[in-house]
HTML snippet that shows the backbone in 3Dmol.js (N, CA, C, O; Angstrom):
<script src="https://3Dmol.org/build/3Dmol-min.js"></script>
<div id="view" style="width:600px;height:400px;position:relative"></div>
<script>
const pdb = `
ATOM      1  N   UNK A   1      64.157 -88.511  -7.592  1.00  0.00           N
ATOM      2  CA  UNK A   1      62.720 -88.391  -7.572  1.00  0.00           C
ATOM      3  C   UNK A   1      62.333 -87.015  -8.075  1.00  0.00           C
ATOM      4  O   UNK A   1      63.178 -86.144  -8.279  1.00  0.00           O
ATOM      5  N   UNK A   2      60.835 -86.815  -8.301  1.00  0.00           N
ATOM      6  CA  UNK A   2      60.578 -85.938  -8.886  1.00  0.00           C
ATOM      7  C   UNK A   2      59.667 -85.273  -8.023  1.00  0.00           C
ATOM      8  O   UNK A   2      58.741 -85.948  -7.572  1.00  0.00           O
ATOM      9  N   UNK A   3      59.775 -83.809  -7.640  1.00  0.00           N
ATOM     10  CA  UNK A   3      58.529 -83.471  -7.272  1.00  0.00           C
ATOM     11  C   UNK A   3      58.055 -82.088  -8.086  1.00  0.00           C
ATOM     12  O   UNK A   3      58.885 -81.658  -8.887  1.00  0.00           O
ATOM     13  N   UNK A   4      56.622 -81.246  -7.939  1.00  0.00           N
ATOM     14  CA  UNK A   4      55.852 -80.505  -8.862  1.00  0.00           C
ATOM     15  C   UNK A   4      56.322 -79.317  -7.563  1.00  0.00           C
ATOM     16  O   UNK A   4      56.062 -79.531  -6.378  1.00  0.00           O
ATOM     17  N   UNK A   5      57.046 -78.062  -8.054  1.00  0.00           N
ATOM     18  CA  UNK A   5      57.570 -76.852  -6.804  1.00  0.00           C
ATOM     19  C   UNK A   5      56.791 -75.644  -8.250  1.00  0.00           C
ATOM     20  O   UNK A   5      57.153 -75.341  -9.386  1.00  0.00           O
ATOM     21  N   UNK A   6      55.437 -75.227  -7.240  1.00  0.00           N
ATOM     22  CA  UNK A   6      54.893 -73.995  -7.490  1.00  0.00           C
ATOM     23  C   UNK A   6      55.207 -74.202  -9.713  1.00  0.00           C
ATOM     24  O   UNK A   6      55.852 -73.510 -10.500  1.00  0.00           O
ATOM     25  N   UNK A   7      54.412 -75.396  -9.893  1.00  0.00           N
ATOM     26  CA  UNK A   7      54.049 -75.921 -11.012  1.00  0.00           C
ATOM     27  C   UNK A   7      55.110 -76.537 -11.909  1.00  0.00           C
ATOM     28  O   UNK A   7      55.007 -77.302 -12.868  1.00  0.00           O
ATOM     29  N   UNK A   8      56.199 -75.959 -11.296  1.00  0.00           N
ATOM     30  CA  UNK A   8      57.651 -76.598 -12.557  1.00  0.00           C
ATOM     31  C   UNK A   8      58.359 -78.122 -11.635  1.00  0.00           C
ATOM     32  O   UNK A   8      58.521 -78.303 -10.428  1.00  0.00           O
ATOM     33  N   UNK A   9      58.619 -78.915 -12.699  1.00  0.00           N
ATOM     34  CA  UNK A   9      59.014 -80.115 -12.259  1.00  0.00           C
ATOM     35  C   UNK A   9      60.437 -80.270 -11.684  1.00  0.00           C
ATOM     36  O   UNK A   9      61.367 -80.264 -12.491  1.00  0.00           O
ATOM     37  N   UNK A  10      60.656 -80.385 -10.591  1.00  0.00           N
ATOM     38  CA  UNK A  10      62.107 -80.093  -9.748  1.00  0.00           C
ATOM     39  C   UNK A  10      62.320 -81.760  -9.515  1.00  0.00           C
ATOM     40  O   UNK A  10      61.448 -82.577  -9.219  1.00  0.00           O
ATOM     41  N   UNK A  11      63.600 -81.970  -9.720  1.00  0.00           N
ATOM     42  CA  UNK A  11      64.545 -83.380  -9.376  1.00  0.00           C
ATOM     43  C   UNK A  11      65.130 -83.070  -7.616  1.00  0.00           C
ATOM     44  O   UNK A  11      65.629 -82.097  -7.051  1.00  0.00           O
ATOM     45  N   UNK A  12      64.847 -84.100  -7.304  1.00  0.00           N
ATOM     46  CA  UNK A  12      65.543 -83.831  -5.812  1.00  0.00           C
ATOM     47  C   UNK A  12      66.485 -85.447  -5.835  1.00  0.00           C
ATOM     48  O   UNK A  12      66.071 -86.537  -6.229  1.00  0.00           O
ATOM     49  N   UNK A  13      67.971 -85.065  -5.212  1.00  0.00           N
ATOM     50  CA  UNK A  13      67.923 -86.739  -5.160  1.00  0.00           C
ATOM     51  C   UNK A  13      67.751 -86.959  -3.681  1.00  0.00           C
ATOM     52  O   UNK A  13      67.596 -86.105  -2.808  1.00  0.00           O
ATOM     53  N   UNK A  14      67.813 -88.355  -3.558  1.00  0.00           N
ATOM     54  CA  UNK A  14      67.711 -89.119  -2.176  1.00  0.00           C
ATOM     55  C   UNK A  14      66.483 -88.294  -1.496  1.00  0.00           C
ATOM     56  O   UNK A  14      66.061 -87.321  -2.121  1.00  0.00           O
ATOM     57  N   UNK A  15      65.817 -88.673  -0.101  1.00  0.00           N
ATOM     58  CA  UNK A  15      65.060 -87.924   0.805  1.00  0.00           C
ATOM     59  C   UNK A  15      65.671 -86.703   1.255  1.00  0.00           C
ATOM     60  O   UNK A  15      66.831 -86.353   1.471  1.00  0.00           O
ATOM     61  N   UNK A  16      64.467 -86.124   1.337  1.00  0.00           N
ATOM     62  CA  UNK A  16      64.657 -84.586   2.280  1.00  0.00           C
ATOM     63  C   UNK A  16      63.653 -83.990   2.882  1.00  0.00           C
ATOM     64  O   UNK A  16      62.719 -83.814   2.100  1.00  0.00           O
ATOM     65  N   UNK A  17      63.485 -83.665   3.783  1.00  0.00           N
ATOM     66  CA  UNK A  17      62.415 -83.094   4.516  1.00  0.00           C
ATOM     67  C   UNK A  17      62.313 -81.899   3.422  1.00  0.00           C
ATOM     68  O   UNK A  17      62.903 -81.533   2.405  1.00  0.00           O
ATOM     69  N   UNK A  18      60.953 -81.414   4.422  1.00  0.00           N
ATOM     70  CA  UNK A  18      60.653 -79.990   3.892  1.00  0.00           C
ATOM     71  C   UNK A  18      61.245 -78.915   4.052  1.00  0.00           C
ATOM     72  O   UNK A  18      61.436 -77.992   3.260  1.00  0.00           O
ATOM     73  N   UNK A  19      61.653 -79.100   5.523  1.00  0.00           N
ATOM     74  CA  UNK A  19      62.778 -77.784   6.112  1.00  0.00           C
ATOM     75  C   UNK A  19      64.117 -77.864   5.203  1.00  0.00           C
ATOM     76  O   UNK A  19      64.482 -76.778   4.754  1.00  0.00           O
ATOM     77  N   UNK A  20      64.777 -78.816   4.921  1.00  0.00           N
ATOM     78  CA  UNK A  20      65.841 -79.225   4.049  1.00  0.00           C
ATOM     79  C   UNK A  20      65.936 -78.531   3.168  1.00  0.00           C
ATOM     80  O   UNK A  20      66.944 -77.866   2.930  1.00  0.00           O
ATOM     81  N   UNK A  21      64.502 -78.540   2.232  1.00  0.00           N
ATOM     82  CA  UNK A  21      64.116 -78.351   1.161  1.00  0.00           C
ATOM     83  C   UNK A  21      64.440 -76.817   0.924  1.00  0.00           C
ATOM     84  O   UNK A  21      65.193 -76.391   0.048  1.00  0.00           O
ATOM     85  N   UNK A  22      63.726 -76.039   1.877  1.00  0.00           N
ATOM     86  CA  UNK A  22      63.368 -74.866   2.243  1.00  0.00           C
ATOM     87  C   UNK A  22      64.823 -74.116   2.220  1.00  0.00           C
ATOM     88  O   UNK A  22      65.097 -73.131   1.535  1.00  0.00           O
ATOM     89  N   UNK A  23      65.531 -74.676   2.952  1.00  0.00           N
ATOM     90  CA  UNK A  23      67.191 -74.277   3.064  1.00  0.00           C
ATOM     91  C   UNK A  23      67.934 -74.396   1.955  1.00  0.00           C
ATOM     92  O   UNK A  23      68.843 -73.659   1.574  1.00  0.00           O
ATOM     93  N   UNK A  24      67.381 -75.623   1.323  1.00  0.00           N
ATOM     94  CA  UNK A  24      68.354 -75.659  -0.214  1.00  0.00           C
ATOM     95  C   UNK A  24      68.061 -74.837  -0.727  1.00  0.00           C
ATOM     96  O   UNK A  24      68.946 -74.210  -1.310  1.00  0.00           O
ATOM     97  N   UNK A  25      66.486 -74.299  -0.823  1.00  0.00           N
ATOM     98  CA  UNK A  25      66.318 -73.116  -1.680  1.00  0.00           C
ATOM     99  C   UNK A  25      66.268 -71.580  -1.438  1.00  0.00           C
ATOM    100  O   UNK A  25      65.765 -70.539  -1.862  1.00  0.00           O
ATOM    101  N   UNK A  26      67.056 -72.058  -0.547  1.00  0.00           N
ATOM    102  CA  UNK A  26      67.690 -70.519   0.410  1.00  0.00           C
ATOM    103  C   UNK A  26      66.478 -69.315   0.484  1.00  0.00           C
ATOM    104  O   UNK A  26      66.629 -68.119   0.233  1.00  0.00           O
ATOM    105  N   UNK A  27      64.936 -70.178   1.010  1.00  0.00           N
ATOM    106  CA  UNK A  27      63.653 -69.023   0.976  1.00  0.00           C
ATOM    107  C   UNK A  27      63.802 -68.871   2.818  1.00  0.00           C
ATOM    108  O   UNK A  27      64.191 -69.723   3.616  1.00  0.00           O
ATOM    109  N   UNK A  28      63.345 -67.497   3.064  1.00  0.00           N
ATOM    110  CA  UNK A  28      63.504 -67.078   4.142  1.00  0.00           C
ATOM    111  C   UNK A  28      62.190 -68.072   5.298  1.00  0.00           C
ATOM    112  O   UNK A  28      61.470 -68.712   4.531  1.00  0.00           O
ATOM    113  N   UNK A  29      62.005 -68.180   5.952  1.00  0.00           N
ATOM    114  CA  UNK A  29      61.487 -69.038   6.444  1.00  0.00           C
ATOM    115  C   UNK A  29      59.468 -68.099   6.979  1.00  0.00           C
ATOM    116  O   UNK A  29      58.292 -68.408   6.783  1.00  0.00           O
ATOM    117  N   UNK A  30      60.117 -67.085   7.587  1.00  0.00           N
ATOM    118  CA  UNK A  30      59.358 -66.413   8.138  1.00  0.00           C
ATOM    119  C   UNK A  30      58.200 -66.010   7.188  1.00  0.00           C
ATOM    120  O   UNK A  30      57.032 -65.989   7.577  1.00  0.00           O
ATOM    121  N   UNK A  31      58.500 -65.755   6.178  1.00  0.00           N
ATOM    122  CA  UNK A  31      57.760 -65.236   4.947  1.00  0.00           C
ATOM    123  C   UNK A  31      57.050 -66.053   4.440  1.00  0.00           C
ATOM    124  O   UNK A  31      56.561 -65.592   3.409  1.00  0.00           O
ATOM    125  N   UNK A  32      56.655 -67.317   4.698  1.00  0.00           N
ATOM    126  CA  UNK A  32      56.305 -68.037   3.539  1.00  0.00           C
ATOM    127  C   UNK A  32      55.145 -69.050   4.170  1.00  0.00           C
ATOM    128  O   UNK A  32      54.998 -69.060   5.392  1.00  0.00           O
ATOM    129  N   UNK A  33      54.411 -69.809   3.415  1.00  0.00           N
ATOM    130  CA  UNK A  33      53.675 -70.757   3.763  1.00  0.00           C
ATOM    131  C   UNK A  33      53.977 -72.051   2.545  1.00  0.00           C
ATOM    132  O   UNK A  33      54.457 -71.957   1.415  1.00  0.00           O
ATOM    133  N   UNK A  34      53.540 -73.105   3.215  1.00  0.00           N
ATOM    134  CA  UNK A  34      53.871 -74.104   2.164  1.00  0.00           C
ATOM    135  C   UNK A  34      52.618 -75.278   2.185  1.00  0.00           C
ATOM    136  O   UNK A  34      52.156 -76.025   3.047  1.00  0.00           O
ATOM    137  N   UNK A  35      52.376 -75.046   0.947  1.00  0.00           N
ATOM    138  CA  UNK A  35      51.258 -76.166   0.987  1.00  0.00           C
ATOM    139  C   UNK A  35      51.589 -77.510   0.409  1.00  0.00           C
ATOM    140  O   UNK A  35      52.420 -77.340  -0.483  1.00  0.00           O
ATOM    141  N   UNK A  36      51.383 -78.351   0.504  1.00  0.00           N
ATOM    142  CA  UNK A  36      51.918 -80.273   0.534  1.00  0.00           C
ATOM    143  C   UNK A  36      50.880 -81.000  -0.214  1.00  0.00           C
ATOM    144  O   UNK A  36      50.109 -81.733   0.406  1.00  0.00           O
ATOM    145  N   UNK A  37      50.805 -80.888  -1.278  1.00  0.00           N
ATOM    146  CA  UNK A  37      49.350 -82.071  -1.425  1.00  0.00           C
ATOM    147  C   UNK A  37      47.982 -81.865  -1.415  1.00  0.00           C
ATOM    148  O   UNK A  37      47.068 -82.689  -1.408  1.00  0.00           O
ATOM    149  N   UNK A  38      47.949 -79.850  -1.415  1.00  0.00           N
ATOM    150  CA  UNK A  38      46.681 -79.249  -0.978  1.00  0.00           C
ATOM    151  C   UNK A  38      46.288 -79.229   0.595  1.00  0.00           C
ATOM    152  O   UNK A  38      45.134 -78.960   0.927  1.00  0.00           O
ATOM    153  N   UNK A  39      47.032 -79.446   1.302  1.00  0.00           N
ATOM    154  CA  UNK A  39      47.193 -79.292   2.593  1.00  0.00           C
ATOM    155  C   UNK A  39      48.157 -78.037   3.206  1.00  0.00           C
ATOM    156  O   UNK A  39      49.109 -77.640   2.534  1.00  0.00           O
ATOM    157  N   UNK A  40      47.877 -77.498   4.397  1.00  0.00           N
ATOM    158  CA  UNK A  40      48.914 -76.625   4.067  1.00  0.00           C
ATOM    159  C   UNK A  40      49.448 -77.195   5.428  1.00  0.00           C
ATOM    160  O   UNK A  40      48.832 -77.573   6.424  1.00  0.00           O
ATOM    161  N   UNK A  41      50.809 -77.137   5.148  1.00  0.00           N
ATOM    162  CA  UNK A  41      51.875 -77.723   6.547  1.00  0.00           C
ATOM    163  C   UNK A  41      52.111 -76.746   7.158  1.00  0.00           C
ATOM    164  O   UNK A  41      52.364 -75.621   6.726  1.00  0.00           O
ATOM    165  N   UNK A  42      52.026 -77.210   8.503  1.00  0.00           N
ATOM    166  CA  UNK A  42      52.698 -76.350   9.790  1.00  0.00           C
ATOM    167  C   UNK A  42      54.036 -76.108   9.796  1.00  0.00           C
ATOM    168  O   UNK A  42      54.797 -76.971   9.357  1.00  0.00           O
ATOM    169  N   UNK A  43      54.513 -74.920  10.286  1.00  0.00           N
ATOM    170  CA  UNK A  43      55.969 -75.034  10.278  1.00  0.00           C
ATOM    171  C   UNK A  43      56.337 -75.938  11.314  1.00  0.00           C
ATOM    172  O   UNK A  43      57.362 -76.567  11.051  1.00  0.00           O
ATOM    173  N   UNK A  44      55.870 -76.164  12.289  1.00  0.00           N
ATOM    174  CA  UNK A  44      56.505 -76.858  13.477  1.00  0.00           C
ATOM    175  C   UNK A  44      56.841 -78.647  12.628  1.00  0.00           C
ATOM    176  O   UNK A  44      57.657 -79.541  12.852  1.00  0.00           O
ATOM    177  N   UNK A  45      55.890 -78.491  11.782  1.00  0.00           N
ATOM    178  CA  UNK A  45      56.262 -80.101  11.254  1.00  0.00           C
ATOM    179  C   UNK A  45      56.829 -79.912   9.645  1.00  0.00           C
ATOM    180  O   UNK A  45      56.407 -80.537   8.672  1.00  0.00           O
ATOM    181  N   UNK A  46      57.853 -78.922   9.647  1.00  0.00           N
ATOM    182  CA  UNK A  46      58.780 -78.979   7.807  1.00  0.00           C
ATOM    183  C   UNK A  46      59.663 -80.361   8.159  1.00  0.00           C
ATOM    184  O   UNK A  46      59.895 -81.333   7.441  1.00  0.00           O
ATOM    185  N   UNK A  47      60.197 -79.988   9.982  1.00  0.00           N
ATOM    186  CA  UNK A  47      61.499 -81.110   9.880  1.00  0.00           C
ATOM    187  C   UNK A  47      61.017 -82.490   9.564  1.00  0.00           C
ATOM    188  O   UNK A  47      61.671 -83.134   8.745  1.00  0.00           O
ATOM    189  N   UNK A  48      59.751 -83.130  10.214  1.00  0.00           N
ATOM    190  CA  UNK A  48      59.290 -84.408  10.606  1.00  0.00           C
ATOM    191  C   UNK A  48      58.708 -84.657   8.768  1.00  0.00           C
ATOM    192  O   UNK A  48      58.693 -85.848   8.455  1.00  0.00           O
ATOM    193  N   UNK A  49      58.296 -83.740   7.713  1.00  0.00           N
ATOM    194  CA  UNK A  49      57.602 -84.338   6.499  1.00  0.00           C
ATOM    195  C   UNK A  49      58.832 -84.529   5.612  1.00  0.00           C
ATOM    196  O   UNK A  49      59.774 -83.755   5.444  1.00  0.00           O
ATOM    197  N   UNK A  50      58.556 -86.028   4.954  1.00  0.00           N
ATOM    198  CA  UNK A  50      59.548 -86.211   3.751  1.00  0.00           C
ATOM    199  C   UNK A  50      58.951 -86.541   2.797  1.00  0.00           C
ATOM    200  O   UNK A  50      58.016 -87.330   2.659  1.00  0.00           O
ATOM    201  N   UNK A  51      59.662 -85.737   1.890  1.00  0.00           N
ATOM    202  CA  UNK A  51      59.060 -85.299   0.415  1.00  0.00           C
ATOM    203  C   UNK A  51      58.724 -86.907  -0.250  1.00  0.00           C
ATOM    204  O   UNK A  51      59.687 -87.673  -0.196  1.00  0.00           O
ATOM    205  N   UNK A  52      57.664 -87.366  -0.760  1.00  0.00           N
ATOM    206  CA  UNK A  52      57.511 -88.441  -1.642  1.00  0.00           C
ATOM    207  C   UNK A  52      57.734 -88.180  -3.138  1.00  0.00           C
ATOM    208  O   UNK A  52      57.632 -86.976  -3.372  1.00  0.00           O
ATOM    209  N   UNK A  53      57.930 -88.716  -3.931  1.00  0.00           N
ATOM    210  CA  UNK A  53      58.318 -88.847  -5.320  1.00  0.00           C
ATOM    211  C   UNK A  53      56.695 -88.291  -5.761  1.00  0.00           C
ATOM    212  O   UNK A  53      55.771 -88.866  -5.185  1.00  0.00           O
ATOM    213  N   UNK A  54      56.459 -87.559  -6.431  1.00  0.00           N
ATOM    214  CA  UNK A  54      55.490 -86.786  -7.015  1.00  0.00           C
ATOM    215  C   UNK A  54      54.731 -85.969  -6.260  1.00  0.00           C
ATOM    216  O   UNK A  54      53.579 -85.811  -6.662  1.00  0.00           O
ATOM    217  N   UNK A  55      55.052 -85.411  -5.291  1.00  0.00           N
ATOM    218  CA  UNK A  55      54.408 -84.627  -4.303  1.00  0.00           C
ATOM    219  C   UNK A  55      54.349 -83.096  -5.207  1.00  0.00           C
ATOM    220  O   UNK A  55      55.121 -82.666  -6.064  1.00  0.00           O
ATOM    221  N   UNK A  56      53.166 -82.534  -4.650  1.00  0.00           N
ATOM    222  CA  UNK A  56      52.974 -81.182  -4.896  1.00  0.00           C
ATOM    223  C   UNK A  56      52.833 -80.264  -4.326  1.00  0.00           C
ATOM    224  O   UNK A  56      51.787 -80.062  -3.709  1.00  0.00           O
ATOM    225  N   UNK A  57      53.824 -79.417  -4.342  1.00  0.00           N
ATOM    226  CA  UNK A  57      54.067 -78.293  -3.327  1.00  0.00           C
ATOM    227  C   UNK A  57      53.880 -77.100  -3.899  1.00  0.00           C
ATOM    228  O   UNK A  57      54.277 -76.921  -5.050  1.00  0.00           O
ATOM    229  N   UNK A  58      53.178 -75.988  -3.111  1.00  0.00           N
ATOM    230  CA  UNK A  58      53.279 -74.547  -3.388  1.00  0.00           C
ATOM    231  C   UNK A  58      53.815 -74.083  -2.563  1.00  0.00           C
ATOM    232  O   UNK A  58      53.694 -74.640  -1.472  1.00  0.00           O
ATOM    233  N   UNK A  59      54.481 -73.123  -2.626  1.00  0.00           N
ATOM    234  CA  UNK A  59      55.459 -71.936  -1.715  1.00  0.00           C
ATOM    235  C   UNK A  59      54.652 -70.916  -1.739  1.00  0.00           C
ATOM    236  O   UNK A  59      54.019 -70.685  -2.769  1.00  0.00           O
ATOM    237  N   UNK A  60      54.525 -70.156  -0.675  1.00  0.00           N
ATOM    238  CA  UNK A  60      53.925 -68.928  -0.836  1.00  0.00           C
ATOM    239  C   UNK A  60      54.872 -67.645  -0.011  1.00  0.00           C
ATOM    240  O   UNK A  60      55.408 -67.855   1.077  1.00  0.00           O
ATOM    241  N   UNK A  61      54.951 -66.458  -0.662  1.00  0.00           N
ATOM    242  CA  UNK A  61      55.698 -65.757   0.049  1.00  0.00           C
ATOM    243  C   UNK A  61      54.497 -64.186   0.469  1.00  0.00           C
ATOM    244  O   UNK A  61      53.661 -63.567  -0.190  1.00  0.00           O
ATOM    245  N   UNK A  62      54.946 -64.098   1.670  1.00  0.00           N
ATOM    246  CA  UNK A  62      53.576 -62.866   2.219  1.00  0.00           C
ATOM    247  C   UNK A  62      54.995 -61.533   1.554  1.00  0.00           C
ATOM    248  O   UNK A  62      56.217 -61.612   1.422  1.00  0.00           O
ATOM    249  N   UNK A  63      54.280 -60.771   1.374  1.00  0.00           N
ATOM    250  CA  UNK A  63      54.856 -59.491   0.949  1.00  0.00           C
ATOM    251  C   UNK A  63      53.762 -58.874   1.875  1.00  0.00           C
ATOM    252  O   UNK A  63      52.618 -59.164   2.224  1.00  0.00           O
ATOM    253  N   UNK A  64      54.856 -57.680   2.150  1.00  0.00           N
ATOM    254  CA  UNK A  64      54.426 -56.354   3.303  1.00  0.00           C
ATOM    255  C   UNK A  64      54.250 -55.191   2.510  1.00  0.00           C
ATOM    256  O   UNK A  64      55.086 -54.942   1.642  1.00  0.00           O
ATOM    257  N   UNK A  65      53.123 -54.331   2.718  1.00  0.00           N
ATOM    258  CA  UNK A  65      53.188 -52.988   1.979  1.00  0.00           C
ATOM    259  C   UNK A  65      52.362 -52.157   2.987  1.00  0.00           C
ATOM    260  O   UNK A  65      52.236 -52.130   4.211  1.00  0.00           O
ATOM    261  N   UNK A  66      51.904 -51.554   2.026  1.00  0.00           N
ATOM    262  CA  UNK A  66      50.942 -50.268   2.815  1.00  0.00           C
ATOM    263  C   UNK A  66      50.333 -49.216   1.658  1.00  0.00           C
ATOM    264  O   UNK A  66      49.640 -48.258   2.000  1.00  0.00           O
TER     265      UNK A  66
END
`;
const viewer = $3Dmol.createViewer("view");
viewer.addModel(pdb, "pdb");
viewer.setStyle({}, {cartoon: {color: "spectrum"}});
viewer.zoomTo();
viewer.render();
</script>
């Protein structure tokens, strides 16, 4: 299946949650927000969402400064 990751077209095979997802792409967890479809998902629910075949996801990562 195919899904749209922060605009470029990524192949995933078989199902995977979001948390899955998150781990395959070795992003730190704490840092980030993820939006689903224009929704933005809770972390408490990455494990319970599975990715559908054309879903659109943004990653977001918070950077710290001063």
């Amino acid at each position: 299946m195919q899904i749209l990751l922060n605009g470029e077209t990524k192949e995933i095979s078989g199902q995977i949650s979001l948390q899955a997802l998150v781990e395959n792409l070795e992003l730190k967890e704490g840092r980030i927000a993820i939006e689903l479809n224009q929704f933005v998902v809770k972390r408490k629910d990455w494990y319970s969402v599975i990715l559908q075949d054309g879903d659109r996801l943004e990653v977001v990562h918070f950077v710290g400064g001063g």
